[in-house]
BALOBA-1460 file (C-alpha; in Angstrom, 3 decimals):
// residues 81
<rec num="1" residu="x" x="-67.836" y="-9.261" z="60.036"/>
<rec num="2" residu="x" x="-67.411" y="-10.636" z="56.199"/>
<rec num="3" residu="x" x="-64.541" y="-10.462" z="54.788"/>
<rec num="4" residu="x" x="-62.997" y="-10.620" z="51.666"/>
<rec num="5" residu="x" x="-61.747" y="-13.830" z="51.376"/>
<rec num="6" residu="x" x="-65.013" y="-15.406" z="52.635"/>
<rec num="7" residu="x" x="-65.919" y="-14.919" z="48.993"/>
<rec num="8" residu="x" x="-64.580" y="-18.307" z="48.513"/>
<rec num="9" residu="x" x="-67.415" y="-19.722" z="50.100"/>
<rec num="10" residu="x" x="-69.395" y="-18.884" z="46.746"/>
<rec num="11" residu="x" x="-67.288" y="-21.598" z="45.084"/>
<rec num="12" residu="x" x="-67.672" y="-24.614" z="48.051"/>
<rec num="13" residu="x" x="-71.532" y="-23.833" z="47.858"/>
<rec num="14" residu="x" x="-71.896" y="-24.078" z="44.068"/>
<rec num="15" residu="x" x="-69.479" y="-27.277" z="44.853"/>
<rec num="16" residu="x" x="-71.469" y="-28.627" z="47.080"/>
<rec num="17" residu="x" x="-74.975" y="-27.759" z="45.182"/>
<rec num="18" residu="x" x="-73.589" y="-29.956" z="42.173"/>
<rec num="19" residu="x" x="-72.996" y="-32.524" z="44.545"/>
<rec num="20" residu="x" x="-76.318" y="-32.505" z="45.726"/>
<rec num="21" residu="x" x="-77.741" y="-32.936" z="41.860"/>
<rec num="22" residu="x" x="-75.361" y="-35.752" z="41.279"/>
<rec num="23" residu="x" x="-77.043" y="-37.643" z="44.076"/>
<rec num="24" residu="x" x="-80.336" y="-36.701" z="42.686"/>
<rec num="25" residu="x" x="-81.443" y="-33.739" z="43.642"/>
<rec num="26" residu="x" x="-84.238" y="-32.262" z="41.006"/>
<rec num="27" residu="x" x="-82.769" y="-29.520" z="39.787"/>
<rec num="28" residu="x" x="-85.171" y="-26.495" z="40.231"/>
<rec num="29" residu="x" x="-84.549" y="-27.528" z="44.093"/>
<rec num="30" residu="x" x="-80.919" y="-26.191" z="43.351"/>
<rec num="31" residu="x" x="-80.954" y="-22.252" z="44.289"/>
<rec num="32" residu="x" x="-83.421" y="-23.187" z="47.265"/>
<rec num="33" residu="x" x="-80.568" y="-25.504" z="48.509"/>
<rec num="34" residu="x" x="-77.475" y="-22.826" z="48.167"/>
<rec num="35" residu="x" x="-79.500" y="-20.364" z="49.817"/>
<rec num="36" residu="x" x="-79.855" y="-22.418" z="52.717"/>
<rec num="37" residu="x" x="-76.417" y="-23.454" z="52.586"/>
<rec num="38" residu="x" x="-75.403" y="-20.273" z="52.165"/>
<rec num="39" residu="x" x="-77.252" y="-19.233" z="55.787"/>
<rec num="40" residu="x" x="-76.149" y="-22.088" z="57.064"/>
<rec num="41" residu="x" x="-72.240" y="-21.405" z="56.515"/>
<rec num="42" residu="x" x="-72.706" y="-17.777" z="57.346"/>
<rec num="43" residu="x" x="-74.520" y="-18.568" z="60.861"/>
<rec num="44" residu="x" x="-71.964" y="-21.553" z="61.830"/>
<rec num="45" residu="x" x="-68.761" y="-20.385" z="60.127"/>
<rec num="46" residu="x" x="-69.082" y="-16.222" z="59.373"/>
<rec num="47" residu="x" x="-71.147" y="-14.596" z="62.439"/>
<rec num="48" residu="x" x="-72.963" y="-14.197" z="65.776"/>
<rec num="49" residu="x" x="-75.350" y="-11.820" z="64.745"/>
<rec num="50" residu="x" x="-78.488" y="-12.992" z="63.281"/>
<rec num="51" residu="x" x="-79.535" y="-9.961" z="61.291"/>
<rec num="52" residu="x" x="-76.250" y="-9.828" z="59.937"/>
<rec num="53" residu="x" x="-75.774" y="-13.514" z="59.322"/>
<rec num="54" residu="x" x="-78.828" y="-13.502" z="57.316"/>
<rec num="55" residu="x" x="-77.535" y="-11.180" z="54.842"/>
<rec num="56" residu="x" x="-74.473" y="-12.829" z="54.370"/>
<rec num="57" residu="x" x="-75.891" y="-15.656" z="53.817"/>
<rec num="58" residu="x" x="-78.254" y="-14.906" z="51.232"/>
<rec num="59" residu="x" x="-75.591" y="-13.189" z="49.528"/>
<rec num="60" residu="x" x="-73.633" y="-16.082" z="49.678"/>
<rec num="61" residu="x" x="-76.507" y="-18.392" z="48.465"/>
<rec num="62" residu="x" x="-77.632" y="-16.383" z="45.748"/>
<rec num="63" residu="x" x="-74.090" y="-15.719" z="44.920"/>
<rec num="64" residu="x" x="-73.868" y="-19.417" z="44.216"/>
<rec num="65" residu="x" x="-76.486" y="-20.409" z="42.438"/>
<rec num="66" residu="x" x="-76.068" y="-17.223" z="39.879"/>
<rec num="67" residu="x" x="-72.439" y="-18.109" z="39.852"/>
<rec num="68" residu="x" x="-73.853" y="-21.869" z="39.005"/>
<rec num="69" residu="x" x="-76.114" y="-20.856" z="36.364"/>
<rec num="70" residu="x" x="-73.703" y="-18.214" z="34.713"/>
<rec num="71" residu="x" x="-70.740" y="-21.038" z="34.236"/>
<rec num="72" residu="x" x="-73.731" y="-23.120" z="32.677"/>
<rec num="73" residu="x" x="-74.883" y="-20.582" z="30.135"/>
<rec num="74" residu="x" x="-71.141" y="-19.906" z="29.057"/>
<rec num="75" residu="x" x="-70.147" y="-23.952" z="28.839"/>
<rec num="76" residu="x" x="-73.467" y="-24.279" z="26.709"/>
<rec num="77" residu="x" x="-72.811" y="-21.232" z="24.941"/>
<rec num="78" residu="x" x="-69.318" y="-22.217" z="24.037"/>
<rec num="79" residu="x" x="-70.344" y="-25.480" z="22.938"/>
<rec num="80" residu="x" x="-72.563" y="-23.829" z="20.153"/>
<rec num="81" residu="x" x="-75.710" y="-25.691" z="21.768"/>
């Protein structure tokens, strides 16, 4: 079952999504790629159970990549661009 501190998986996908744009990955791929990280790290790391680890994991992938684009809109904001 999820717990609570497998929130910090949210973090470690966004992580690894930047990554994945530093090494040239277009960026409207981006949310396409936490979501399937996301499902990935909830099948091999979270649960057994496939309806469950598909919830999880698009939880945790969408988690990420609004997580992502919420830090971005704040930096920008803050920067008065």
């Amino acid at each position: 079952m999820f717990q609570i501190y497998d929130v910090a998986l949210i973090p470690l996908i966004a992580g690894l999504v930047e990554l994945a744009k530093r090494a040239g990955l277009p960026i409207k791929y981006s949310p396409y790629v936490a979501i399937i990280l996301g499902l990935l790290l909830s099948f091999f790391y979270l649960t057994d159970n496939i309806k469950e680890g598909i919830i999880v994991g698009l939880m945790l992938g969408l988690s990420a990549s609004g997580l992502y684009s919420s830090s971005k809109n704040i930096t920008k904001n803050s920067n008065g661009k």
